[in-house]
C-alpha positions in Angstrom: 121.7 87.9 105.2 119.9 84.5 104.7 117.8 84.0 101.7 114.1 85.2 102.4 111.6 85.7 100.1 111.7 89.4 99.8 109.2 92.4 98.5 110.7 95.3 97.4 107.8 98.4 98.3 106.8 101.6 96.7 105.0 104.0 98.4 104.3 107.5 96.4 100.5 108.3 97.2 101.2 111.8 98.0 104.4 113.7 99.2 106.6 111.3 100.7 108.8 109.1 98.6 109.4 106.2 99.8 111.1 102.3 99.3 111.5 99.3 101.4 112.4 95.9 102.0 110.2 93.6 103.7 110.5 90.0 104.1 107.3 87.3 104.2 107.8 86.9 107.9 107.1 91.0 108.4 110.3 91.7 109.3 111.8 95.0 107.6 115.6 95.3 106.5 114.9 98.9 105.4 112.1 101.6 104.9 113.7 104.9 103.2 111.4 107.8 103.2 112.0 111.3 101.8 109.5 113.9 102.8 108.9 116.8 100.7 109.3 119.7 102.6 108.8 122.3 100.0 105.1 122.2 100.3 105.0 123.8 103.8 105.6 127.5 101.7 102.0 126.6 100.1 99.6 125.5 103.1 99.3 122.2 101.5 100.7 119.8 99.1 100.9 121.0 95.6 99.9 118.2 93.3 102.4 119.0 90.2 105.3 119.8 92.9 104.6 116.2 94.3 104.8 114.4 91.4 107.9 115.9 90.3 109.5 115.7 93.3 108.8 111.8 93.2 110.3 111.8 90.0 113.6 113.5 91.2 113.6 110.8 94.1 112.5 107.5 93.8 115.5 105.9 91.8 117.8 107.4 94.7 115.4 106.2 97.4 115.0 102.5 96.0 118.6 102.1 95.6 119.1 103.4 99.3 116.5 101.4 100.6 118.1 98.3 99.2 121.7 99.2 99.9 120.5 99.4 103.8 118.9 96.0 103.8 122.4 94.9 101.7 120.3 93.2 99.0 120.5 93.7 95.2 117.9 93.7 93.0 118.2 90.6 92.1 117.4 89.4 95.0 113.7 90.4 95.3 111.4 88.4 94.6 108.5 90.7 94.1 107.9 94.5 93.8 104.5 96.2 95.4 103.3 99.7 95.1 100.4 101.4 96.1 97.9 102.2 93.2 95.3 104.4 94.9 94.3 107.0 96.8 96.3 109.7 96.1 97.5 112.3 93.9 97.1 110.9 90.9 100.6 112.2 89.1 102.5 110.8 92.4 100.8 107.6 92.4 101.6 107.1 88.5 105.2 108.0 89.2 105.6 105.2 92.0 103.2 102.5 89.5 105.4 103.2 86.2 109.0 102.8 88.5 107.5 99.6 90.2 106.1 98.2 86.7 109.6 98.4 84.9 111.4 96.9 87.9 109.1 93.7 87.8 109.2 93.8 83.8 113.2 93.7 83.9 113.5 91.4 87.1 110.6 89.4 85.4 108.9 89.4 89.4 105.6 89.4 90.5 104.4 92.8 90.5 101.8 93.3 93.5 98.9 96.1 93.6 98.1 97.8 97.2 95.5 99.9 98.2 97.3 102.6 100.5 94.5 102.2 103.0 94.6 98.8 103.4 98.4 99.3 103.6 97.9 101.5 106.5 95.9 98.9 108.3 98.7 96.1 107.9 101.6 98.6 109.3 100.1 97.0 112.7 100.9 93.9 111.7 104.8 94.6 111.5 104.9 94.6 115.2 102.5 92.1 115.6 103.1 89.4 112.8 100.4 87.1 114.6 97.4 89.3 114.8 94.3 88.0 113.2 91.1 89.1 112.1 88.7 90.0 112.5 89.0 93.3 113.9 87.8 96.5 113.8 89.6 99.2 111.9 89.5 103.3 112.6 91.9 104.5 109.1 92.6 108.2 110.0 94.5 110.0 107.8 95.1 113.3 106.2 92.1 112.9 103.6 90.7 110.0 104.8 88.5 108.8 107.9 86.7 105.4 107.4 85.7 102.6 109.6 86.3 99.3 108.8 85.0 95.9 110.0 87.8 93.6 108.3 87.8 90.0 107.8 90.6 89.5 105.6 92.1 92.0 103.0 89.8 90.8 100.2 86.7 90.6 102.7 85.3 93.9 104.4 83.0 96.3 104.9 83.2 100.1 105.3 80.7 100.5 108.4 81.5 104.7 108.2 83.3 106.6 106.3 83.2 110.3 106.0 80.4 112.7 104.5 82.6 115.3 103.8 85.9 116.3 105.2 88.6 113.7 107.0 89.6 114.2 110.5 93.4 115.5 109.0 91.7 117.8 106.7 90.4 119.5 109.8 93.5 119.5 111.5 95.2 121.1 108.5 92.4 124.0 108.6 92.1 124.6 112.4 95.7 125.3 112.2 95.8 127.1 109.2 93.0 129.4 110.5 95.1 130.0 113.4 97.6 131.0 111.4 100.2 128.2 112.8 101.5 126.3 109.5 101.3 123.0 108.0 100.8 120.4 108.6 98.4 120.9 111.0 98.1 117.9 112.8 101.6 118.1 114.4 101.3 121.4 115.5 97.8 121.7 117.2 99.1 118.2 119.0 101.9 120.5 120.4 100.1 123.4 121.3 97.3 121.0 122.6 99.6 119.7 125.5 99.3 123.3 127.8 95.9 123.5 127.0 92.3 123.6 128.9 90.4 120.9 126.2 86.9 122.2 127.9 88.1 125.6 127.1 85.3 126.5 124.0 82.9 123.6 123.1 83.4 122.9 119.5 80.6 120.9 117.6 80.6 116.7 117.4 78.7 116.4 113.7 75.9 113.0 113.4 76.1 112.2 117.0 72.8 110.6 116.2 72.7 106.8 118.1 73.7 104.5 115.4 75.2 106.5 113.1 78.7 105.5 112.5 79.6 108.0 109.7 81.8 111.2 110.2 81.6 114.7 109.2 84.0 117.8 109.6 82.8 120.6 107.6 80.7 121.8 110.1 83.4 121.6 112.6 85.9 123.6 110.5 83.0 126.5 109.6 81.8 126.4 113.3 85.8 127.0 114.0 86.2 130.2 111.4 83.4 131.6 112.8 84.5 131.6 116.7 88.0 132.7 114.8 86.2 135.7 113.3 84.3 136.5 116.9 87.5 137.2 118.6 90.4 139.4 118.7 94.1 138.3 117.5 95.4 139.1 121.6 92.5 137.3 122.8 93.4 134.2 120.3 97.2 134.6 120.7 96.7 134.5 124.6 94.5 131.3 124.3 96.5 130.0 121.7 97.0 126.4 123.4 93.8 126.4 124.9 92.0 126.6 121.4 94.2 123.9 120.1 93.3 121.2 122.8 89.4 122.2 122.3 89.7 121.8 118.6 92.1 118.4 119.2 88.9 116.7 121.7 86.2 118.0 119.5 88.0 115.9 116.7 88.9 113.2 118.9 85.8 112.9 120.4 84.2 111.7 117.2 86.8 109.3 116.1 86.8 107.8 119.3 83.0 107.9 120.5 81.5 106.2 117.0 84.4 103.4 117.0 83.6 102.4 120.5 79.7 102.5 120.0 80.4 100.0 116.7 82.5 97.9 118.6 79.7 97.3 121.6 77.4 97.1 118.7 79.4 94.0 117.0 80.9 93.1 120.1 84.7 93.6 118.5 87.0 92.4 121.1 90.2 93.7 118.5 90.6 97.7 117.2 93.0 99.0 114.9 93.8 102.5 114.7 95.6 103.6 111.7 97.1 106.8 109.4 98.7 109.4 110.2 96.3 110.9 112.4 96.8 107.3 115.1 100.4 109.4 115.9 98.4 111.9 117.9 99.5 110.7 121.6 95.6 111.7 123.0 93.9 109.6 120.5 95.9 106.9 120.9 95.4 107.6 124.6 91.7 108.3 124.6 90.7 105.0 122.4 93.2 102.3 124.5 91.3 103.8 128.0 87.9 103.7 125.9 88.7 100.4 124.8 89.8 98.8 128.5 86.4 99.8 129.4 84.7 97.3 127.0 87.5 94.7 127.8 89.1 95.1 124.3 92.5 95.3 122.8 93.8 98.1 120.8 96.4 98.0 118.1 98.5 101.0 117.1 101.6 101.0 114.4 104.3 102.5 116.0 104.8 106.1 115.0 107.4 105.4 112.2 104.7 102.9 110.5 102.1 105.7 110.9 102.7 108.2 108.6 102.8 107.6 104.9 105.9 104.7 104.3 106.6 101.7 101.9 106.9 99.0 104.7 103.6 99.5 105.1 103.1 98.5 101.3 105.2 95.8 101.7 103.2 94.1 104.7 100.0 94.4 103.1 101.6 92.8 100.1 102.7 89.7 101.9 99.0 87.6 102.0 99.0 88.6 98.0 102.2 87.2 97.4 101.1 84.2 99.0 97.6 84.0 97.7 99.6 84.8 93.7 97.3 87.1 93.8 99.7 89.0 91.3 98.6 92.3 89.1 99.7 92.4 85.3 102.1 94.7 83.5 98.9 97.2 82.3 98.5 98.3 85.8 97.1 101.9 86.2 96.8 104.2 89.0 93.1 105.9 90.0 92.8 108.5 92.7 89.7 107.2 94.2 89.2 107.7 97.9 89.0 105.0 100.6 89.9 101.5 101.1 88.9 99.4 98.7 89.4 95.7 97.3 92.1 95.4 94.1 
């Protein structure tokens, strides 16, 4: 391979462990990622389980991710991690691995904030794209919009009140009694169903109000839940699902495009895990040709949690020197947020 300046990423924000090698120019050599299945037997991520798991992992993951990219360590030139959101025992698992590399390689050790990583997986597949834009992050705890400038220049124009857009995923389906994660699941059940089948509340639908809320949504659900009987539910199964996936969408959708004819934002990113659901990503690009506006979407492998993602966002750091020091420290805070 021909010498590159290469970053070395760490991404361990919650319960996938992952490690990747990305050069300056956004190409990526490798992107490892081990998902903890062992969760699925609790509803939900178990926070001690996580970290542990990270720990059995990330020394295994690294040196795969850098044996695919057939680089040594020596070789990198700088190590990134993500420092926040998460869990906070997963995140200090990836920060303590990611501090001792760049101690021992004496490398510039980088600091991401996982949002903001999300935002720059689009920017793997399109190395040229500038802001400004528009950003909708939707993830499993998280649903924020974001007019970005640059990665140390933004504002959070809505963010939710309460619950993210994956949270209510994760309890529509667990109500239903389908499994986790949820997201996944009501998408597949969602495809053979009527979405105007029961009309599921759209929270601060108020003109000009560009926050979110889903608490409402996920009591309102329990409730019609609790109305009906398990044949009736188990017969309408799919039909629920797609109600529950357009009530959710709606929202997302609906406030992004009103903020973008407000600001007249002729660039959207959609980003997180939640931008892998096929009829959002459907519903905002036909939204968006309607206002003559482009839509950006990682591709599904850069949606869900992953270290290239990490990396990317680490490249206008590397650049900038804006470097972080050896006492580095995780925090679980939510949302994105400047370093």
């Amino acid at each position: 391979m021909k010498k590159e300046l290469l970053i070395l990423a760490l991404e361990t924000s919650c319960d996938d462990t992952s490690a990747a090698v990305i050069n300056t120019d956004y190409k990526v050599f490798s992107n490892i990622i081990s998902s903890q299945t062992q969760h699925a037997d609790f509803g939900g991520v178990v926070p001690e389980l996580a970290s542990r798991m990270h720990l059995k992992n990330i020394m295994f993951v690294t040196q795969q991710a850098l044996d695919k990219a057939k680089v040594s360590l020596s070789e990198i030139d700088a190590v990134a991690v993500s420092i926040n959101p998460g869990l906070i025992g997963a995140l200090l698992v990836g920060v303590s691995f990611a501090k001792s590399l760049a101690y021992a390689l004496e490398k510039p050790l980088i600091a991401v904030n996982h949002m903001i990583g999300h935002i720059y997986a689009t920017k793997i597949e399109n190395p040229n794209l500038k802001p400004p834009y528009l950003v909708l992050v939707v993830s499993g705890g998280h649903t924020e919009l974001v007019d970005f400038r640059r990665i140390n220049d933004f504002q959070i124009v809505g963010k939710t009140l309460d619950d993210a857009a994956g949270e209510a995923f994760d309890k529509s389906a667990k109500l239903l009694g389908l499994g986790y994660p949820g997201g996944p699941i009501i998408e597949k059940f969602a495809q053979n169903g009527d979405p105007n089948f029961h009309t599921f509340p759209r929270a601060l639908n108020k003109k000009g109000d560009y926050n979110f809320s889903f608490s409402g949504f996920k009591t309102a659900v329990r409730t019609y839940l609790e109305k009906q009987n398990n044949s009736f539910i188990q017969k309408h199964l799919a039909d629920i699902a797609a109600s529950l996936q357009t009530a959710i969408i709606d929202s997302l959708v609906s406030k992004t495009i009103n903020y973008a004819i407000m600001a007249k934002t002729k660039k959207i990113i959609v980003a997180g895990g939640v931008s892998a659901n096929r009829e959002l990503r459907k519903r905002i690009r036909e939204e968006a040709t309607r206002i003559e506006c482009k839509v950006f979407i990682p591709a599904l492998e850069y949606c869900m949690d992953n270290a290239a993602m990490i990396g990317a966002a680490a490249i206008e750091k590397y650049f900038e020197q804006d470097f972080a020091d050896l006492d580095l420290n995780a925090f679980s805070k939510k949302g994105v947020r400047r370093l």
